[in-house]
C-alpha positions in Angstrom: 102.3 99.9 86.2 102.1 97.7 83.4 102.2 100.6 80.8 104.9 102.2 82.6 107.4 99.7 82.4 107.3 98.6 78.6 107.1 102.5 77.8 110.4 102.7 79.8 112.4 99.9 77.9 110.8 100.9 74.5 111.8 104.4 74.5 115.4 103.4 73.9 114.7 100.4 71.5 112.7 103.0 69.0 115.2 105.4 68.8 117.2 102.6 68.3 115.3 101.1 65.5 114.5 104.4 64.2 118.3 104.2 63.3 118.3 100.9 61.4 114.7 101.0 60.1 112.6 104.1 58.0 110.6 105.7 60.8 107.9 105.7 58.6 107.6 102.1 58.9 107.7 102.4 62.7 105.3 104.9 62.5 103.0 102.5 61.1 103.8 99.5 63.0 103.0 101.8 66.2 99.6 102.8 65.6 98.9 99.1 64.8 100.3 97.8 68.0 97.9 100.3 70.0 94.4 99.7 67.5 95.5 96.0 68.2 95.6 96.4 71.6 92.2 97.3 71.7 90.8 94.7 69.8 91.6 92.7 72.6 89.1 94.7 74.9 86.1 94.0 73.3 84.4 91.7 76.2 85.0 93.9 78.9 82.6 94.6 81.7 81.9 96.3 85.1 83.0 92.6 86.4 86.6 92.2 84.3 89.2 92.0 86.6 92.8 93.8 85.9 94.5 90.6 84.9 92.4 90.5 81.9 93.7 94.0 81.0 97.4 93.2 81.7 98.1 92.2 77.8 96.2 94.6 76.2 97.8 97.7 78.2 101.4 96.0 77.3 100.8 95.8 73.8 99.6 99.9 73.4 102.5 100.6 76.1 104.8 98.6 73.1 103.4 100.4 70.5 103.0 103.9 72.0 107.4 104.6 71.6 107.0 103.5 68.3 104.9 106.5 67.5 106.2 109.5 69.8 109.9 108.7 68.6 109.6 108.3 65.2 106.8 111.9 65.0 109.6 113.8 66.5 111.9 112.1 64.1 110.1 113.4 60.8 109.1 116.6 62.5 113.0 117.9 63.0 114.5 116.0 60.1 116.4 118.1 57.7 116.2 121.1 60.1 119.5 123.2 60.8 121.7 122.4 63.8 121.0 126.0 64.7 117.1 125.1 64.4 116.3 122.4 66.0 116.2 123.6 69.6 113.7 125.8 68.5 111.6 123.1 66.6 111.9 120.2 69.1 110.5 122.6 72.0 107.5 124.2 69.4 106.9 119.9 68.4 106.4 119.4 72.4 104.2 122.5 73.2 102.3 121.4 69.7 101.8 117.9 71.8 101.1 119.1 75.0 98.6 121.6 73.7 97.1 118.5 71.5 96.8 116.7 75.0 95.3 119.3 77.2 92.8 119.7 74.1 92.2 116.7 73.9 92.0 116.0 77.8 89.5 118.8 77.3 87.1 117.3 75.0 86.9 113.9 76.8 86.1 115.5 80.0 83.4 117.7 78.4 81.4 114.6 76.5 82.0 112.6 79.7 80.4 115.4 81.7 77.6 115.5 78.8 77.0 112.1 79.5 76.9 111.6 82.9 74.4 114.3 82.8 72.0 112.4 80.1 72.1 109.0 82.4 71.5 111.1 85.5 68.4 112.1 83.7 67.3 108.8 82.9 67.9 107.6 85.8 65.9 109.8 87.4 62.6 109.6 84.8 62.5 106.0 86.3 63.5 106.6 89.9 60.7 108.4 92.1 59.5 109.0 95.5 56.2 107.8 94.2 57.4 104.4 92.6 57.0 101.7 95.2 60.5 99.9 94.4 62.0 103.6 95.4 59.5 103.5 98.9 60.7 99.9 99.2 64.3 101.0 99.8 63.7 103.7 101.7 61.7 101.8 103.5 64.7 99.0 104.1 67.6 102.2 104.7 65.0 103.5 107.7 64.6 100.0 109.2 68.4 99.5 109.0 69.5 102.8 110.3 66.7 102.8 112.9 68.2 99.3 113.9 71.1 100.6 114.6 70.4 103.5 116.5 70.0 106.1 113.9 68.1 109.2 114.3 65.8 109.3 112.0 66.3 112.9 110.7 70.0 113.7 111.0 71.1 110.4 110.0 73.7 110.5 112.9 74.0 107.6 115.8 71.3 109.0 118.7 73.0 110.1 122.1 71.9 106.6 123.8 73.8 104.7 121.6 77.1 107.0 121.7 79.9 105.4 124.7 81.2 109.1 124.4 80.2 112.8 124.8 80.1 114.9 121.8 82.2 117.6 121.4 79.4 120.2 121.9 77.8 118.1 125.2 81.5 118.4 126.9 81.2 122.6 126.5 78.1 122.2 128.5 78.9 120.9 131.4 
């Protein structure tokens, strides 16, 4: 939401100022907006809380127009009338293949990743280490507390008000 709506209004102001200004000044005053942006994240945590993220995604959302419009700018300029259905539709495909690779890569090292911590994670997590049989120990009390059977995890027939589905075929 708060990208969405700046992107919205901007998209008209840069083709606007891509009219009164060089675009290759916009396409520099873009970027900077966004690498701005994120100096402003640097002290972010697990804890942060979205209104400390409201400015910074403004600021990329101002800066983003001010890159997309002037690119397609320079891409098609001094292209033939007849042309530049052609070249405006390749410059999108180019982009959207740019994203999905993109999309592609950052999926795949997040993926790596995720797979390195679960590996750490689990050199230091064991059955045999006693904060590990500490827990477990604390879950089984708290399930068993509550009525838990112990092997299926599920509330035990004493403490269910209602038949189960497979108890009603019975009778």
């Amino acid at each position: 939401m708060w990208s969405g709506a700046p992107k919205l209004i901007m998209m008209p102001v840069s083709a606007a100022l891509s009219l009164r200004f060089d675009v290759r000044a916009l396409l520099i005053i873009g970027p900077v907006l966004f690498s701005g942006s994120c100096f402003l994240n640097p002290a972010l945590t697990n804890l942060t809380g979205s209104d400390r993220l409201k400015l910074s995604q403004i600021i990329r959302a101002l800066g983003m127009p001010l890159v997309i419009a002037p690119l397609t700018a320079l891409a098609t300029d001094g292209l033939a009338v007849e042309q530049s259905d052609s070249v405006v539709a390749l410059f999108k495909m180019l982009r959207n293949l740019g994203s999905s690779i993109g999309i592609a890569v950052l999926a795949t090292q997040l993926d790596l990743r995720e797979k390195l911590h679960f590996v750490r994670i689990g050199k230091s997590v064991s059955v045999f280490n006693f904060a590990t049989q500490e827990r477990f120990d604390t879950l089984i009390q708290g399930f068993t507390a509550r009525n838990f059977e112990a092997v299926t995890a599920s509330p035990s027939r004493r403490s269910r008000p209602w038949p189960t589905p497979c108890a009603a075929k019975r009778s």
